[in-house]
C-alpha positions in Angstrom: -85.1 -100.1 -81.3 -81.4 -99.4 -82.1 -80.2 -100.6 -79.2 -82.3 -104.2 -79.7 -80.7 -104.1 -83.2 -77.1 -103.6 -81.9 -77.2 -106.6 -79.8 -78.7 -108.9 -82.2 -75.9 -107.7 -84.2 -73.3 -108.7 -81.1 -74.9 -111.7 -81.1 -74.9 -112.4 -84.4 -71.2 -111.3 -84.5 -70.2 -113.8 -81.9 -71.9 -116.5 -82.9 -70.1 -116.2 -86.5 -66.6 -115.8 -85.0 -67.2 -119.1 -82.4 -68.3 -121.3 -86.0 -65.3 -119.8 -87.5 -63.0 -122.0 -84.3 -62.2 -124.8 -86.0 -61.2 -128.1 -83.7 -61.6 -131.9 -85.3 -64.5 -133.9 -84.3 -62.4 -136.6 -82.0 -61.7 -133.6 -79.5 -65.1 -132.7 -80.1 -66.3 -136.1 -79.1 -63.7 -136.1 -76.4 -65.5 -133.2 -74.5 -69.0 -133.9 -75.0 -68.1 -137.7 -73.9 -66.3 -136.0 -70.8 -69.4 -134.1 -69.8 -71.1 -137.3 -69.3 -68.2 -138.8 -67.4 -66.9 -136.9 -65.3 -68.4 -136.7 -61.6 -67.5 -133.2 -61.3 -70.2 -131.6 -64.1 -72.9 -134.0 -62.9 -72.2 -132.2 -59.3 -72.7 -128.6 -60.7 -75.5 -129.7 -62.9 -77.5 -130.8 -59.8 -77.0 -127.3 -58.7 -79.4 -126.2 -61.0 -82.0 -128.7 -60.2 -81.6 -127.2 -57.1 -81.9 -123.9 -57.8 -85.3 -124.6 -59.3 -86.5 -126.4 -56.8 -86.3 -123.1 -54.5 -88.1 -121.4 -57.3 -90.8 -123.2 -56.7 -90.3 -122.8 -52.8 -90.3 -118.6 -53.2 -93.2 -119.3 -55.5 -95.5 -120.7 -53.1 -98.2 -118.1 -51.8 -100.8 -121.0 -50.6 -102.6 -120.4 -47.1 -100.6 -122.3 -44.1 -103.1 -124.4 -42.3 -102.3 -126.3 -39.4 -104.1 -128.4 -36.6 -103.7 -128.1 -33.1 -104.6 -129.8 -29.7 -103.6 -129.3 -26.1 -104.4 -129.8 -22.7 -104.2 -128.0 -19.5 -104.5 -128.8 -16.1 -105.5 -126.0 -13.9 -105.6 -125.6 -9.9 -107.4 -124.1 -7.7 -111.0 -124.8 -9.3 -111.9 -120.9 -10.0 -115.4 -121.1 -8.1 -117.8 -118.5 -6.7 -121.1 -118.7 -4.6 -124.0 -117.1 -6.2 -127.7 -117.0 -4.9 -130.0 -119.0 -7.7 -133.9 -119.4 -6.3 -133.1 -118.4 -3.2 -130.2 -120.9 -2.6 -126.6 -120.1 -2.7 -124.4 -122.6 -5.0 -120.8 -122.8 -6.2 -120.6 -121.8 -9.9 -117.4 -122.5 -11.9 -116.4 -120.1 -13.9 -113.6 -122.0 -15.6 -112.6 -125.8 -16.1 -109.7 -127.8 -14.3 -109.4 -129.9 -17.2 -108.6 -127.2 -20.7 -109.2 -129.1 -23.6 -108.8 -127.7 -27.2 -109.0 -129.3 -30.3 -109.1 -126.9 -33.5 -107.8 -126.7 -36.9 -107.0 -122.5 -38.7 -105.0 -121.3 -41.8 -103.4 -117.8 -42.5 -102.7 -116.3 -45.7 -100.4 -113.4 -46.4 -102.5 -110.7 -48.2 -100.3 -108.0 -49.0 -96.2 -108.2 -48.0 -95.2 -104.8 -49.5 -93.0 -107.0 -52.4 -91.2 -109.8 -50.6 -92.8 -112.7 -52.2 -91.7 -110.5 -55.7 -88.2 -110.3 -54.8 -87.5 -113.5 -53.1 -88.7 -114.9 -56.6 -86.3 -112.4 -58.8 -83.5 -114.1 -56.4 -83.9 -117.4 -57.0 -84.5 -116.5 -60.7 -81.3 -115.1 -60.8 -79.8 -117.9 -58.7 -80.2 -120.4 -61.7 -78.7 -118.2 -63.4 -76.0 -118.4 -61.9 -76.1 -122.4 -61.4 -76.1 -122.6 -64.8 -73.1 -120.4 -65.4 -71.5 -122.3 -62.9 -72.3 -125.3 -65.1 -70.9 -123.5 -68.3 -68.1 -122.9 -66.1 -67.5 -126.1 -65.0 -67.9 -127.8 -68.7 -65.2 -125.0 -70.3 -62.5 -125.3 -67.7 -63.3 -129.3 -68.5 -63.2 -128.7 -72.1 -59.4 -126.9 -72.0 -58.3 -129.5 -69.8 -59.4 -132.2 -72.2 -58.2 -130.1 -75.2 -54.5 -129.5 -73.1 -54.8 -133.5 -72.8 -55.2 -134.5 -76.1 -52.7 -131.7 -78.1 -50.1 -133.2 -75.1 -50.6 -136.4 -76.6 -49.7 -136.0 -79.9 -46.7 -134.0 -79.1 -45.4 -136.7 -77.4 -46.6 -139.4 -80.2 -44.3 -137.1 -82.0 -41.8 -136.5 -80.6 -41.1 -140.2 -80.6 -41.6 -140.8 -83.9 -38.4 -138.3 -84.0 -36.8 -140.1 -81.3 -37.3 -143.1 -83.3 -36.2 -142.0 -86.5 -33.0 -140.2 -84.9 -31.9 -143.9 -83.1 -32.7 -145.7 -86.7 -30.1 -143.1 -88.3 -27.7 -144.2 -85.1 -28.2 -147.8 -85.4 -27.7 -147.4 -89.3 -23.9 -145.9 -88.8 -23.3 -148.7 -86.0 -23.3 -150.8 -88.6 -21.0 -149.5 -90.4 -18.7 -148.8 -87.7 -19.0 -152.4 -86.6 -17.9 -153.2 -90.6 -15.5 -150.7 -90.4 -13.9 -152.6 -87.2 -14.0 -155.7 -88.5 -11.8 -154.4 -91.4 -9.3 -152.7 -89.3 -11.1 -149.3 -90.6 -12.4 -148.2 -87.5 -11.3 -148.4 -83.4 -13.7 -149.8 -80.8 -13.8 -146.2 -79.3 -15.7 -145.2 -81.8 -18.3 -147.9 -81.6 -18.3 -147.0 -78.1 -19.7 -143.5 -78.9 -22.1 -143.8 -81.6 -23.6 -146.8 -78.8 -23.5 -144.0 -76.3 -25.7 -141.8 -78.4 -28.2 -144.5 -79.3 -28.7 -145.3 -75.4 -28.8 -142.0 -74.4 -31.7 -141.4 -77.0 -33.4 -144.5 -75.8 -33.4 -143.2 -72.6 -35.1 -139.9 -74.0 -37.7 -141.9 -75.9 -38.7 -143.9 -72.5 -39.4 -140.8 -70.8 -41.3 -139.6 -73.7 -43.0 -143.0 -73.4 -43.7 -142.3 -69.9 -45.0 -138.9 -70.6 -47.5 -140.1 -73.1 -48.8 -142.7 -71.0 -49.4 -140.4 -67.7 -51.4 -138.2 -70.7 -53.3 -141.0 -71.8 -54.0 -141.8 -68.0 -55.4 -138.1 -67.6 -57.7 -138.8 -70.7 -59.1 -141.5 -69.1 -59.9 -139.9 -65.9 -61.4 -137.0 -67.4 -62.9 -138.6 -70.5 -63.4 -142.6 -69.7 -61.4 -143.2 -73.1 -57.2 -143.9 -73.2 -56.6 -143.6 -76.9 -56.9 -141.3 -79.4 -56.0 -141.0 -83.5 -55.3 -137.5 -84.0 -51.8 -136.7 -85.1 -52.1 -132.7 -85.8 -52.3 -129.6 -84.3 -55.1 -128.6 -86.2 -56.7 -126.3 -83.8 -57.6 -123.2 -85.5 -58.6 -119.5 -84.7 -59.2 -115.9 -86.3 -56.9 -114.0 -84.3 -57.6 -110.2 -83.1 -57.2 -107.3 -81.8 -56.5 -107.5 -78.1 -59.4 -104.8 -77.2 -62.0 -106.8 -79.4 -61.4 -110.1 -77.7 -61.0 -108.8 -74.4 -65.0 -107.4 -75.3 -65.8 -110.9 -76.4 -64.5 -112.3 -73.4 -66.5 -109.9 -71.4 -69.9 -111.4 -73.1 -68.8 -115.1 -73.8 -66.6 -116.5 -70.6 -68.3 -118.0 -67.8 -66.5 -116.1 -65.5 -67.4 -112.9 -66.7 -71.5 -114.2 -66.5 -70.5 -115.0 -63.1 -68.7 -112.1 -61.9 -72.0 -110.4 -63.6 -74.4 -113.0 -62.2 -72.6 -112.3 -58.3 -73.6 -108.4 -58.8 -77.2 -109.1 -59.6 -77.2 -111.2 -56.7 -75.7 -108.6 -54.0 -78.2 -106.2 -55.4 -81.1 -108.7 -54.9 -80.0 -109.2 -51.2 -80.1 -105.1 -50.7 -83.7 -104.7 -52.1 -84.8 -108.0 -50.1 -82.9 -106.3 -46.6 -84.7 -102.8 -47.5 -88.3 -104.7 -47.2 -87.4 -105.3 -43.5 -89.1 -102.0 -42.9 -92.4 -102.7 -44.8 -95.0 -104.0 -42.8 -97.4 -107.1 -43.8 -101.0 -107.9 -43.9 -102.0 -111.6 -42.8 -105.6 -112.7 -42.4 -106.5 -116.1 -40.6 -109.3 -118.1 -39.6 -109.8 -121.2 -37.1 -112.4 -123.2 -35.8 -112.4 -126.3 -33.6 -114.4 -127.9 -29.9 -113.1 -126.4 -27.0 -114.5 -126.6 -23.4 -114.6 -123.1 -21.0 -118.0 -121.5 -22.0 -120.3 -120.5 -19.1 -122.5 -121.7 -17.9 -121.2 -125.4 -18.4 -117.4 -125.0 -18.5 -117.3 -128.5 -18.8 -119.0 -129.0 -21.9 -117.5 -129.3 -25.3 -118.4 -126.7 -27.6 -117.8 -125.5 -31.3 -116.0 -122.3 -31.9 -115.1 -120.3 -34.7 -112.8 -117.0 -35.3 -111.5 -115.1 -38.5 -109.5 -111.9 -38.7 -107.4 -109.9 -39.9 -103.9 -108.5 -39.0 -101.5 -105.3 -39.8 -97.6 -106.0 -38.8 -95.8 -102.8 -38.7 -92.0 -103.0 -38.0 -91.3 -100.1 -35.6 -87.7 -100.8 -34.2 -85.6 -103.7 -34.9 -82.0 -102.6 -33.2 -80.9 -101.5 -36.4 -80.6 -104.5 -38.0 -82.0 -103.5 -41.1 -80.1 -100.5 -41.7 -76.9 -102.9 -41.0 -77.9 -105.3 -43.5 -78.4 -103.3 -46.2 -75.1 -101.3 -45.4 -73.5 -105.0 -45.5 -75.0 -106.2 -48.4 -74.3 -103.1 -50.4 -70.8 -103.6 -49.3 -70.6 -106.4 -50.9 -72.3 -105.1 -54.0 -69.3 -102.9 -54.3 -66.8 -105.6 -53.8 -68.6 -107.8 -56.8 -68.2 -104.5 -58.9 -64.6 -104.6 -58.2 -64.2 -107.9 -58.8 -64.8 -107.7 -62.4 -62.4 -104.9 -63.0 -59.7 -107.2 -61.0 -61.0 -109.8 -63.8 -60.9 -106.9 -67.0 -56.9 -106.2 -65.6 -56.4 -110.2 -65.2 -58.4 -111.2 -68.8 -56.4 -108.0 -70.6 -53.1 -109.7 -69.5 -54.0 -113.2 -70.6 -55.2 -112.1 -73.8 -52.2 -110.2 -74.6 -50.0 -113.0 -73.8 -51.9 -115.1 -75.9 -51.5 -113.3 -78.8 -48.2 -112.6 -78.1 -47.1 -116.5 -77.7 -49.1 -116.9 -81.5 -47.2 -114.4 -83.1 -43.9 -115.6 -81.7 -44.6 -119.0 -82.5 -46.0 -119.1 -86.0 -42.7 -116.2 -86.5 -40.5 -119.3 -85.0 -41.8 -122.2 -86.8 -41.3 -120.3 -90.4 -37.2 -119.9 -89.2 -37.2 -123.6 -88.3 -38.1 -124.6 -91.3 -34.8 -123.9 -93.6 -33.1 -125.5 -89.9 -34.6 -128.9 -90.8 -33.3 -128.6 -94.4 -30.0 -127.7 -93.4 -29.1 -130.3 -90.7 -31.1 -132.7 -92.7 -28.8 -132.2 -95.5 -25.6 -132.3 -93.1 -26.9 -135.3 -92.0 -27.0 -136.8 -95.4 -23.4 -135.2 -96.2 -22.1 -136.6 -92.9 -22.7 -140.4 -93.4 -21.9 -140.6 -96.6 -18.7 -139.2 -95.7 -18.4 -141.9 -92.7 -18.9 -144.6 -95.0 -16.6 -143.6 -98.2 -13.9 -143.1 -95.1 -13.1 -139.5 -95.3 -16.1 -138.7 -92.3 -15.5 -139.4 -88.6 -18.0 -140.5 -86.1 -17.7 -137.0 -84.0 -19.4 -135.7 -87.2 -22.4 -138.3 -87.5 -23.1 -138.2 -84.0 -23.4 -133.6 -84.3 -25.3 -134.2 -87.7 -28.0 -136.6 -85.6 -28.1 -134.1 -82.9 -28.5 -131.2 -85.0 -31.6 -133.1 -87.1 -33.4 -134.0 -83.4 -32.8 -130.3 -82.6 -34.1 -128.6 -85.3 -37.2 -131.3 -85.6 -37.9 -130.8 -82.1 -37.7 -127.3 -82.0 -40.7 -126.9 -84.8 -42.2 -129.9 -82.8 -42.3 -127.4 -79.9 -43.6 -124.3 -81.6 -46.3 -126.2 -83.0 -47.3 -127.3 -79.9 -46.8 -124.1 -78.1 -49.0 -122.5 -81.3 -51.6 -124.8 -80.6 -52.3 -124.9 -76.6 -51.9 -120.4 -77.0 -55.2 -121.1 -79.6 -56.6 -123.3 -77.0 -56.2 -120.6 -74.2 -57.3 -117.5 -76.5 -60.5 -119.7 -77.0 -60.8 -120.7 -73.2 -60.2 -116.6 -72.1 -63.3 -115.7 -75.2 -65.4 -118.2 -74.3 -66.3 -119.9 -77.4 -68.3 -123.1 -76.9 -66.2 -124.6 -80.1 -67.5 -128.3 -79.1 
């Protein structure tokens, strides 16, 4: 009983932490729509259906029946002479011409547990399709979530790019002024137009990054546009043996790695029943000819019995088998401490990029301020004469720095959430 209340209460645990993930309801939509689009989860869904269908195939203990007819030639005529009345005749004891027509069933009546375990198996065989399926639809759901949190740093960082070319195009006027009034050379024009290109050039390839993104979303989702303008992707963040436990109950994987184990020691206890012997009983009846005295004549016959198979030798087979398949057992036992090491790492790192990140964005913030304010200082300097255009061109590049830089730790703060959530498992969608 204590035990059936401690994993309600890990349930219960699990299923509070997952609501507290929050994500906004266009990635939301985003995933579910991409579980209906993409070709890929309709592929491992099928799985299922097909795991199910040899459910029903183990399931089936009904009686075989089967017709049959043949034919048989047969030379020389087996004849003998025999003294009838007093005369001596030929009597056949067996037709040229065999003829059989008949129609039997079998029925397994006791297999020693084989029907039992071959059902177990393909129980635990949806099991595992439809892990697969969770599988499929989380890996789908992070690639969707890396998607969409790619394009708004991009629509971002553009709307830097365009706001640091605006504040270049704003001194070009003045420095075209500035020329005109014998203020200024043309070298300096010359520069600030330099700048401006070379940002123009950054916000193409941002342009061209954003639309490959966009071009992803619509392969993966069937939609190329979205509204969201945040990374508003949220988490409780823990302790790294606490998540790693999570992990070990929520992620696919894990229910995999678990589900393959199950599996291998299915296959041992089905390759141990090779020694058990089996009970079958069977009947037939049907027209045949060979009866004496008139081997020629067509006659109903009828048989029933039963029948004891009992596996004596087999070569060993067996005893390889179940050395194989407990092999393998072994293997999918080690496979999920490979997967403990690998998920201990990941989480870790996760955290780690969080910490560092939120740590980074709180320093960038008094950066902005500061080259913001340089920025300020430096053009009004440029226009009241006493400012140079080295100085306007630093003060831009200092602003797009510093702006980009928190740019980036968001981002960086957002996809780490994203992959904390992917490594625990949490069906946020």
């Amino acid at each position: 009983m204590k035990r059936i209340l401690f994993t309600i209460g890990i349930v219960a645990t699990i299923q509070y932490t997952q609501a507290q993930v929050n994500a906004n309801t266009e990635l939301k939509g985003l995933i579910n729509q991409s579980f209906g689009y993409f070709p890929k989860i309709k592929e491992v869904e099928n799985t299922v259906e097909t795991a199910k269908q040899r459910l029903e195939i183990a399931k089936n203990n009904l009686p075989v029946a089967d017709a049959n007819a043949s034919y048989n030639f047969v030379e020389p005529k087996i004849v003998l002479p025999l003294e009838v009345n007093g005369k001596v005749q030929d009597f056949q004891f067996a037709p040229v011409h065999n003829i059989n027509f008949n129609a039997g069933g079998s029925y397994t009546l006791f297999d020693f547990g084989r029907l039992k375990a071959n059902i177990e198996k393909s129980k635990d065989d949806i099991r595992y399709a439809e892990h697969n399926t969770d599988n499929a639809k989380s890996q789908l759901a992070n690639q969707v979530a890396n998607i969409y949190y790619n394009i708004i740093y991009f629509q971002r960082a553009i709307v830097i790019e365009d706001s640091v070319i605006a504040y270049l195009n704003d001194n070009k006027q003045v420095v075209e002024s500035k020329l005109k009034n014998g203020d200024a050379i043309k070298l300096d024009l010359l520069n600030i137009q330099s700048q401006a290109d070379a940002e123009e050039n950054k916000k193409i390839d941002l342009q061209n990054y954003l639309q490959k993104q966009l071009n992803l979303l619509q392969y993966t989702t069937g939609s190329n546009n979205t509204v969201g303008s945040g990374f508003d992707f949220e988490i409780p963040v823990k302790a790294t043996t606490e998540a790693l436990a999570e992990a070990q109950i929520n992620n696919p994987e894990y229910l995999l790695a678990n589900d393959r184990v199950k599996q291998s020691q299915n296959d041992i206890a089905i390759a141990r029943l090779g020694t058990k012997p089996s009970v079958n009983i069977g009947a037939n009846a049907g027209l045949k000819n060979g009866y004496v005295p008139n081997v020629n004549e067509m006659r109903f016959n009828y048989a029933a019995g039963i029948s004891l198979k009992l596996p004596i030798y087999d070569g060993n087979r067996t005893k390889q088998q179940v050395k194989l398949s407990e092999t393998v057992l072994t293997q999918n036992k080690l496979a999920i401490e490979t997967l403990n090491s690998s998920y201990k790492r990941d989480i870790q790192q996760a955290l780690i990029d969080i910490q560092s990140n939120q740590e980074r964005i709180n320093n960038t913030k008094g950066q902005i301020e500061q080259a913001q304010t340089a920025q300020i200082l430096a053009s009004s300097r440029f226009k009241n004469g006493v400012g140079t255009n080295l100085e306007i061109t630093n003060a831009s590049t200092n602003v797009e720095r510093a702006q980009f830089s928190k740019l980036q730790y968001e981002y960086q703060l957002c996809l780490a959430k994203v992959e904390l959530v992917r490594l625990l498992g949490y069906k946020y969608w």
